[in-house]
N, C-alpha and C positions, 0 to 999 in steps of 0.2 A: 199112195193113191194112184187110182188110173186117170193116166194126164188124156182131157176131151178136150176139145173145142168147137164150139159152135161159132159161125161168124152169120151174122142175118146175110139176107138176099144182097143189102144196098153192098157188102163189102167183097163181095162174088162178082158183081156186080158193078160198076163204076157207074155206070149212067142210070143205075135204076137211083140211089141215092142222091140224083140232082134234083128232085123234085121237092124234099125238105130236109131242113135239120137237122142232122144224127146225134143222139145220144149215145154217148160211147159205154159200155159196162163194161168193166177191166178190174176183176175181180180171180178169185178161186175158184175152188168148188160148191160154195154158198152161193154163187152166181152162176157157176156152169149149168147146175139143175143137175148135180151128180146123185145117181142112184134110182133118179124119177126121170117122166118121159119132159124132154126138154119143153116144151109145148105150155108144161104146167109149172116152170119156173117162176121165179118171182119177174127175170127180165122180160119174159115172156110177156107174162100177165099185167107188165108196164105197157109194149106197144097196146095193147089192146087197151088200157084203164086212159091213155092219150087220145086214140080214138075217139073211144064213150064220151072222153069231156071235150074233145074239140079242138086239141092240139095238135098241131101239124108237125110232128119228127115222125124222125124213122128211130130205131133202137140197133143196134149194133152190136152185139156180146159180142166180147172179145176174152171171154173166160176160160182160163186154165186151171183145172183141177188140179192139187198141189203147187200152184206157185207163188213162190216164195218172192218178199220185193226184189230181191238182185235178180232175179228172173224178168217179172215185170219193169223194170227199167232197163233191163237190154232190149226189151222186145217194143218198147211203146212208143220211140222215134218212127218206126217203120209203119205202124199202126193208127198213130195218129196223122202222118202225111200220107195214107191210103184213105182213112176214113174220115176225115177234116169237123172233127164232133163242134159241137157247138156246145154240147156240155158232156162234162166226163166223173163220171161214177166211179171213185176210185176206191175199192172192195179187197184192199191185199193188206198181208200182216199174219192173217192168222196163222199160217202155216209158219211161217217164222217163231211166233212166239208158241209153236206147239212142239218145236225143236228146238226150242231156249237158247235163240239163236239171239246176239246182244240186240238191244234193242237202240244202241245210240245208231249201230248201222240200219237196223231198221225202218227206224225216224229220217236218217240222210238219203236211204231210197226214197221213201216217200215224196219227202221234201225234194227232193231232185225231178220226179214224174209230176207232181204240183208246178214244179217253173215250168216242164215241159209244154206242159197241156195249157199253162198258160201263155207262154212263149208263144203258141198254137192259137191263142186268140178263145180259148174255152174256157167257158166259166168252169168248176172244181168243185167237186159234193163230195167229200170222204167219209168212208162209212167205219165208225169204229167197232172194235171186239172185246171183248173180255174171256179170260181164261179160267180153266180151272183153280180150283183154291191149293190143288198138289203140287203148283208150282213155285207155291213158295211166295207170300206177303208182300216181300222188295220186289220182287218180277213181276208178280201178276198189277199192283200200282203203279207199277211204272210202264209194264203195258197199256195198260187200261188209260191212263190218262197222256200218252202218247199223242193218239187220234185230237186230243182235244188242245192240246198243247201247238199243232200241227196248224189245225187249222183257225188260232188266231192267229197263228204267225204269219202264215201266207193272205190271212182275210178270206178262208175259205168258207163253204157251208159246210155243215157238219152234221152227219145222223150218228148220235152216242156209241147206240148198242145196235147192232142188225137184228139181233136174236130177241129182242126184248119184248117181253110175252111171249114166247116160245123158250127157252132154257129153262127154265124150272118147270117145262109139263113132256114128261120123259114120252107120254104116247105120239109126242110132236116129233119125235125121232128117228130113225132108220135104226135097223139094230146093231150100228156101229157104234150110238151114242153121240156121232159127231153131225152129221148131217141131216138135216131136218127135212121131214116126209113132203110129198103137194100139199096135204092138208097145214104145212104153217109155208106155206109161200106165200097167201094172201096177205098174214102176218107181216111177214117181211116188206111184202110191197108197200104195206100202209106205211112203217117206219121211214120206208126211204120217199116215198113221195109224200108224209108230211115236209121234207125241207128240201125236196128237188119243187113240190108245185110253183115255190115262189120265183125260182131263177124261170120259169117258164113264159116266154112273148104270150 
């Protein structure tokens, strides 16, 4: 995949993001807004759904297209003492488990970027994935319930599925099959701001 990143204004920016809150998104390319104009991402279409209702953050993508957790945990020391989130949206895994890459390592990224951000004084929202069924029964279970595994152990929130109501409607997808078009971003937002709304002041 081609590696993007978008960082908002507040993280270009030092003093612009004094004013409120950053939610950090530290995600792939489900959060990069890879393929569509970034504008019409799902992280996108959070600042602006925060606005509408009255919450005062800023939003901060920190998304890389293709990264994988051991990627994400070398880069999110540096990230989260630049952008000091108040809450962190943590969106990675998939890429790993689409390289059947082991998943106990997986899980110890994870679980390692969960102390960080907490460490960091930010509340944790991990968004889970699920895989194809070509992978094979014992991997795709043991992926799948990873995310969930994960976050009672730390006492995290947790959004299940990112995809859900979008993976089984194929016109929701780019013609890679993997990436899903603007029109299921709104989709996406609703998932994760059903169980980001409540960590919100």
């Amino acid at each position: 995949m081609t590696r993007t990143v978008w960082l908002a204004l507040a993280l270009l920016l030092p003093g612009a993001a004094a004013a409120a809150p950053a939610i950090l998104v530290y995600g792939d390319s489900l959060s990069a807004g890879y393929g569509i104009a970034q504008e019409r991402g799902w992280a996108a279409l959070l600042g602006e759904r925060l606005e509408r209702e009255g919450f005062h953050y800023s939003v901060v993508n920190a998304s890389i297209s293709g990264e994988i957790t051991r990627g994400g945990l070398e880069r999110l020391p540096q990230v989260l003492a630049r952008t000091r989130p108040a809450v962190v949206i943590l969106e990675l895994g998939a890429n790993d488990g689409l390289r059947g890459l082991p998943i106990a390592q997986m899980k110890a990224n994870l679980g390692h970027m969960i102390e960080l951000a907490k460490g960091a004084r930010a509340k944790v929202l991990i968004v889970g994935m699920k895989l194809p069924p070509n992978y094979g029964p014992e991997y795709t279970r043991a992926f799948e319930s990873a995310f969930g595994e994960l976050a009672r152990r730390y006492r995290v929130a947790l959004v299940p599925f990112l995809l859900a109501g979008v993976a089984r409607d194929e016109a929701l997808f780019q013609a890679d099959g993997l990436h899903p078009t603007a029109a299921a971003q709104p989709v996406l937002l609703d998932n994760v701001w059903s169980a980001l709304r409540p960590m919100l002041r």
